[in-house]
C-alpha positions in Angstrom: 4.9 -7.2 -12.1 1.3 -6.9 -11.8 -0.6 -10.1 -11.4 -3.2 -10.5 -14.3 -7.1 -10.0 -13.5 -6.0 -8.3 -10.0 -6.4 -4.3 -9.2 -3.0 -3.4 -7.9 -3.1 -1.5 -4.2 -2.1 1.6 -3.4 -0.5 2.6 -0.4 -1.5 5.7 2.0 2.2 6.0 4.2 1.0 7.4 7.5 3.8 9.3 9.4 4.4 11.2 12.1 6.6 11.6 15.6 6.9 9.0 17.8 3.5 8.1 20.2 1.8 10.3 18.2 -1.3 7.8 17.3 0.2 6.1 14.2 -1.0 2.7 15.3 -4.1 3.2 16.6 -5.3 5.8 14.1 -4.1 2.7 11.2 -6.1 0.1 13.5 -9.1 2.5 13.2 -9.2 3.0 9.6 -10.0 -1.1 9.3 -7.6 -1.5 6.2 -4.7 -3.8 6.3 -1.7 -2.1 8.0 2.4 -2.7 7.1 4.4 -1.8 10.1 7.3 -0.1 9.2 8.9 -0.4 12.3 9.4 -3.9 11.4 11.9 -2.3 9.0 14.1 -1.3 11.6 18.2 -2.2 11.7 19.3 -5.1 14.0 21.0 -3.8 17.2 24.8 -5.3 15.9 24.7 -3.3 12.4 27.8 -1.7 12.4 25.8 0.9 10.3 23.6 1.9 12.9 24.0 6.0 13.9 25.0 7.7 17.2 22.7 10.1 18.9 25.2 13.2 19.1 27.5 13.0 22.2 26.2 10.0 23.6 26.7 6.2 23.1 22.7 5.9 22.5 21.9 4.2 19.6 19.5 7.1 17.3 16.8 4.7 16.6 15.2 7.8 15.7 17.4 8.8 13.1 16.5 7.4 9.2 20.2 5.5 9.2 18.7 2.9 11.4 16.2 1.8 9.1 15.8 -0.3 6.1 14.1 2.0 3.6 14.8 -0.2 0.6 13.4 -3.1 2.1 10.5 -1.1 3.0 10.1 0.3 -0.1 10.0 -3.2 -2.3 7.4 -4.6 -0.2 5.5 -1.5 -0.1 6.0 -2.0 -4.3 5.2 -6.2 -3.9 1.7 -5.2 -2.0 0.5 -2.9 -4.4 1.6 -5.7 -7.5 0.5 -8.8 -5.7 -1.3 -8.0 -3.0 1.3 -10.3 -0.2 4.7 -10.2 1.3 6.9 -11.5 3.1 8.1 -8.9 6.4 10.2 -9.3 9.3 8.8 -10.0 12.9 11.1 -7.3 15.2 11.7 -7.0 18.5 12.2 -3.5 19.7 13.1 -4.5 23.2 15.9 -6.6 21.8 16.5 -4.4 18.6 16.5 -8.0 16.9 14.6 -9.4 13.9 12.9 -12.7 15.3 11.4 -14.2 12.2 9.4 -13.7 9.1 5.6 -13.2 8.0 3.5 -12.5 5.7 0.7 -9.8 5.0 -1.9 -10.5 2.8 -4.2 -7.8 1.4 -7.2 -9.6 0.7 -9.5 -7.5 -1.1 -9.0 -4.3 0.6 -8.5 -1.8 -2.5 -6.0 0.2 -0.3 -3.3 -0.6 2.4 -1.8 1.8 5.4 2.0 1.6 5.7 3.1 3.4 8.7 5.8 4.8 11.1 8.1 7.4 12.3 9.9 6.9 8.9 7.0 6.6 6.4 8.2 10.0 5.1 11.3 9.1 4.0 9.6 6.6 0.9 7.3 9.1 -0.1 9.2 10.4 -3.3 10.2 6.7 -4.1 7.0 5.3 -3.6 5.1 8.5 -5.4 7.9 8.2 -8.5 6.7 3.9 -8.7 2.8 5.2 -8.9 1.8 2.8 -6.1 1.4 6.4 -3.6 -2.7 7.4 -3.0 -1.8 9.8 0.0 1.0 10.5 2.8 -0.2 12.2 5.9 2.0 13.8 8.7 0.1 12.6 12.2 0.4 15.9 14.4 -0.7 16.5 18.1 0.7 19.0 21.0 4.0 17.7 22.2 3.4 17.0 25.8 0.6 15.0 25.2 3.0 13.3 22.3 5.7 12.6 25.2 3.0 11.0 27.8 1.5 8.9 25.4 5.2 7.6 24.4 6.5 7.3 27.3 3.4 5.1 28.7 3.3 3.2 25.4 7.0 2.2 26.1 7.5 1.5 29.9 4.7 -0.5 29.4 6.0 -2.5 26.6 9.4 -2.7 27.8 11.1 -1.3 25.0 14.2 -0.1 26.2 15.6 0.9 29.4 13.6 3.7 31.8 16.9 5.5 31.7 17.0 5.6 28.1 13.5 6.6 27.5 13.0 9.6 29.8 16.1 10.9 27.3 15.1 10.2 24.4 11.4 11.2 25.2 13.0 14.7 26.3 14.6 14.8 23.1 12.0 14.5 21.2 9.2 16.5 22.6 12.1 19.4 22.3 12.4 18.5 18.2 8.6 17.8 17.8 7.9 20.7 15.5 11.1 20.4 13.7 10.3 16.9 13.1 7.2 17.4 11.8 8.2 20.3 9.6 10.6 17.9 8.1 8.3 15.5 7.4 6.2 18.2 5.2 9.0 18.9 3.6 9.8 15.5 2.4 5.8 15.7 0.7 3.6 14.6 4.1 0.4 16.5 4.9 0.3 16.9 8.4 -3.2 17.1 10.6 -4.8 16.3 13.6 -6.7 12.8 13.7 -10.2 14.1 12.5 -8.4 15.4 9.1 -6.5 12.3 9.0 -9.5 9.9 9.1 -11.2 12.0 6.6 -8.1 12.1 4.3 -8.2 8.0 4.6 -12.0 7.7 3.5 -11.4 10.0 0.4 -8.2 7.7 -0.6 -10.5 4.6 0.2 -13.2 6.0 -1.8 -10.6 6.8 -4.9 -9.5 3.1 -5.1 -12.5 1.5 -4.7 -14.2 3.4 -7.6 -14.0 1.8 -10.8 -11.4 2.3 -13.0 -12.2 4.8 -15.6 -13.3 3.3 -19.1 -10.7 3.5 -22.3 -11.8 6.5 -24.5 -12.4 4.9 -28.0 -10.1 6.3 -30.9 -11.6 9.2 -32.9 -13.2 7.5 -36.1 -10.4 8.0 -38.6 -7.4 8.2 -36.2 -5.8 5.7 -37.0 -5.8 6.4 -40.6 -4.4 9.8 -39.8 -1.7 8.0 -37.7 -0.7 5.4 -40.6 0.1 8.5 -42.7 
């Protein structure tokens, strides 16, 4: 429910492959951000998926997220404006506690993450859905900036990153693609930031003012 005398929030779910520039494109835009990687399974859920052949965990794959979680706090921002998310640890695939984002009086919020895709038709079918935009780049760069990003957070093993970052520079396209498909607009970071001031500019405008009934409609209505 929508809180009374409050301007509910719309979301713009930023997507894209993995060390593609999510974050850092979110940080830039200035608006509070809802990491949706904070979504992500627990390492000892039996219903986490295989990558194909191996023993690897696919954190890559949707099945080892929480896209219902996701998508009610997604739902409780735009209503309220606060929620409650969980603190995870990718290095120890582990949630480590609970937070809380608080929206202030930004008139839009960023969710983002490899799986911000996935919501899109939920979160377009509740109304609380001002854009959705597909983060592209070239795929090397994609896998160097990845790979960096992770060794130097520690996120999983060296082992398991030089595989899975081979993996995915190989799907990059495909990913993409499939993220269009699923309603994303995919562009470079110049688009993307531009795309982000026209949403911001949308929800801050005023709402529009209720057209007054035709002088006698109601009459004609009774009848």
């Amino acid at each position: 429910m929508t809180h009374p005398h409050r301007r509910p929030t719309p979301v713009l779910l930023l997507a894209g492959p993995s060390g593609s520039g999510k974050s850092s494109l979110a940080a830039r835009t200035g608006l509070p951000v809802l990491r949706l990687d904070d979504f992500y399974k627990e390492g000892d859920d039996p219903t986490l998926p295989l990558v194909p052949g191996s023993a690897d965990i696919d954190w890559d794959a949707p099945g080892s997220w929480d896209a219902d979680a996701a998508v009610a706090a997604v739902c409780e921002l735009y209503a309220t404006g606060r929620t409650a998310v969980p603190v995870y640890d990718i290095a120890t695939s582990s949630r480590t506690g609970t937070g809380e984002l608080s929206l202030g009086e930004a008139p839009l919020f960023v969710a983002e993450g490899i799986f911000a895709a996935q919501i899109i038709v939920r979160c377009r079918e509740r109304g609380v859905l001002a854009d959705a935009l597909c983060l592209r780049g070239r795929p090397s760069t994609t896998f160097r900036r990845r790979l960096l990003r992770d060794l130097r957070e520690g996120r999983k093993s060296v082992l398991f990153l030089l595989r899975r970052g081979w993996r995915l520079m190989r799907a990059e396209r495909g990913i993409v693609a499939g993220q269009v498909a699923l309603g994303a607009y995919a562009c470079a970071r110049p688009e993307a930031l531009a795309r982000v001031d026209a949403a911001l500019a949308a929800a801050s405008a005023p709402p529009a003012p209720r057209r007054a009934p035709a002088p006698g409609a109601a009459d004609r209505t009774a009848r």
